[in-house]
N, C-alpha and C positions, 0 to 999 in steps of 0.2 A: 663351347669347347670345354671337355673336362680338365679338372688342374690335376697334372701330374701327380703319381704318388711322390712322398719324399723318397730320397734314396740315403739310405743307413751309408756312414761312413764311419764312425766308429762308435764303440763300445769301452764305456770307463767304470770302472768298483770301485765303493770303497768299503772296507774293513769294518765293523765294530762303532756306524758313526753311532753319536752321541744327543744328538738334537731333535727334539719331538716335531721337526720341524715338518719330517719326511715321512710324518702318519704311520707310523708302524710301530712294532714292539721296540726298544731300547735293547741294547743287545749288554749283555753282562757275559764276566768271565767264563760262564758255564755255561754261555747261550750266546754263542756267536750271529752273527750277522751280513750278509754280505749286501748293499744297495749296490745297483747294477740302472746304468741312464743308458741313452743312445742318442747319438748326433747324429742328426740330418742331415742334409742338402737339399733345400728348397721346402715351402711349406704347402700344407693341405688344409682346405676346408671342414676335413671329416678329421675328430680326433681320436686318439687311438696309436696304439704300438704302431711301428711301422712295420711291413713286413720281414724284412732284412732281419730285425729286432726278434721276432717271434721265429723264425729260423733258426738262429742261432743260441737262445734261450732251450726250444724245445731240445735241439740237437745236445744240447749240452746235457740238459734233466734227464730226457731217453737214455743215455747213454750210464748215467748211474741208476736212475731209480726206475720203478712202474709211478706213472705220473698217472695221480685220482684228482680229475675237476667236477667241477657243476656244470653238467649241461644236460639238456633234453636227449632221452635217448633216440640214438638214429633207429629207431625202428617205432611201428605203430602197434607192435603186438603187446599184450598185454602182460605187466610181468609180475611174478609172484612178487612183493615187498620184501624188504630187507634182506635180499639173498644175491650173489654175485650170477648175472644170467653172462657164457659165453656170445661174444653176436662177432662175428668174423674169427680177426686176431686181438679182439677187445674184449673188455665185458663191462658190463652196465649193471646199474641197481637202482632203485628207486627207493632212500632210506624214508618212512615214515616214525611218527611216535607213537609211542606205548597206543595200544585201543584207538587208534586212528585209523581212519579207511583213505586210502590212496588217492587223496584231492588235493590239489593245486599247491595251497595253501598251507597243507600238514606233510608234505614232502620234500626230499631232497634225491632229485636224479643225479647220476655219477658217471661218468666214463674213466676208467683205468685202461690204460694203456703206456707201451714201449713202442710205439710207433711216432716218430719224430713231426709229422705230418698229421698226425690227427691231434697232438700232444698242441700243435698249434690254434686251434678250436676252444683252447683256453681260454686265448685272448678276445672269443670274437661273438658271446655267448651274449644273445639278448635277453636271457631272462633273468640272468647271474653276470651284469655288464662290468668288464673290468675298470674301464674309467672312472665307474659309480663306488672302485672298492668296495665292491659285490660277491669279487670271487672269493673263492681260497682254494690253494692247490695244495693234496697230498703227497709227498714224497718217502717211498715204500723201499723194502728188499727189493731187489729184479726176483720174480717169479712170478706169483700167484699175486693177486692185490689185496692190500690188508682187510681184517677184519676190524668195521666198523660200526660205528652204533651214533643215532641220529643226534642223540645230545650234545655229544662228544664234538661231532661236523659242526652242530649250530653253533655249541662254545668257541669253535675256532671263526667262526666267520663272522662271532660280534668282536672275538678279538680279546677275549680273556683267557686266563691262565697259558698263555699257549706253553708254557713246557708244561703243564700237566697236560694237556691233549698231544703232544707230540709222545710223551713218557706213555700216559695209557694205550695208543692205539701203534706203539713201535714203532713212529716213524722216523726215515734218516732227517727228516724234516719237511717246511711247509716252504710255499711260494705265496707270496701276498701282491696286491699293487699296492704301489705308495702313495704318496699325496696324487691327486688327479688322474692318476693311473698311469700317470708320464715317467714312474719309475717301476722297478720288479726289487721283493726285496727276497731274498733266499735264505729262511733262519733253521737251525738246527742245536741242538743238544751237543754235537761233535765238530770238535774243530778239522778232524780229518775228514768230515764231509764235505766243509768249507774249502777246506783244500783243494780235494778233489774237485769241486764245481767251479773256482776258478782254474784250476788246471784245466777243465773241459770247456770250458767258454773260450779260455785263451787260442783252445786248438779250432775251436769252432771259427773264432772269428778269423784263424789265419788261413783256413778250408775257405771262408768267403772273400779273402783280401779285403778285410775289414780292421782298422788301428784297434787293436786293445790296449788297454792300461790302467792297472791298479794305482790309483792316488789316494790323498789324503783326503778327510771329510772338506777340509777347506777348500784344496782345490777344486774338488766335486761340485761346492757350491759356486765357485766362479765358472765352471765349466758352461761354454756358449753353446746350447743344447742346438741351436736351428741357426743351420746358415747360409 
């Protein structure tokens, strides 16, 4: 008999914490931060975001930015490098580097999208695993998806400089996973982005009849994630 999924019952942020505890950038005056967890009910053998979780995250991100992850492109056709190809209402790229030919190893495939439902494919990517803090998510203008360049993506996905990769490649900011991939962290350059992403999580989670609430780093850390 399979073990039910968990069921999301709520979603709590915090602000600007402070402790290297939660694997991510340190957030400073001029580089906000927002950590974002989610409560259960009932637990699962398979780890991983819950779905409720990834619902409510995408619906939020969609809703400001064009959301750029790591994953294989849904299509088997062959695609010129380093160029944004439309494929539906998406579009894909496969960044490679400088004098490199498009193998496994020296690339990086991408999906941009504003669709809430595919923006959810973030969380679920076997070859860029978010548990593994594997992924890294771009956060763009709504329109077109930015322009990118392979250095730049890999800089961000070991996790250095990230305000000069946010600065060079204009974005409103990035999505990371946190320690075990059992958090989401949302950082940015602008605290009105900040703003804005908890304003739209807050209305997401009351669209699902899901408890929101911003707390403090402390309370965050006594927060009873599974119950």
């Amino acid at each position: 008999m399979e073990t039910p999924a968990p069921k999301l019952v709520g979603i709590r942020l915090t602000a600007n914490p402070q402790s290297d505890v939660w694997q991510t950038p340190l957030a400073t005056p001029g580089f906000p931060v927002c950590l974002v967890g989610w409560i259960t009910e009932g637990t699962s053998v398979e780890a991983g975001v819950p779905l409720g979780a990834m619902q409510v995250l995408s619906e939020s991100l969609t809703r400001l930015a064009v959301v750029t992850f790591l994953a294989d492109p849904p299509t088997s056709a062959p695609l010129a490098p380093n160029r944004w190809h439309q494929v539906g209402g998406d579009w894909v790229m496969v960044l490679t580097r400088t004098n490199s030919d498009v193998s496994r190893s020296g690339s990086l495939p991408l999906i941009a999208t504003t669709n809430a439902r595919v923006a959810q494919e973030l969380f679920r990517s076997d070859s860029f695993d978010w548990t593994q803090q594997a992924q890294i998510v771009l956060l763009s203008e709504p329109g077109h998806p930015p322009a990118i360049a392979y250095d730049l993506v890999e800089q961000g996905l070991r996790r250095t400089s990230i305000a000069e990769v946010i600065r060079d490649l204009h974005l409103l900011g990035v999505l990371y996973p946190a320690v075990d991939g059992d958090f989401a962290a949302v950082l940015s350059n602008d605290t009105g982005f900040a703003d804005d992403f908890q304003r739209e999580l807050r209305r997401a989670c009351h669209a699902a009849q899901v408890s929101f609430a911003a707390i403090s780093e402390d309370a965050f850390k006594r927060t009873q994630w599974t119950r």
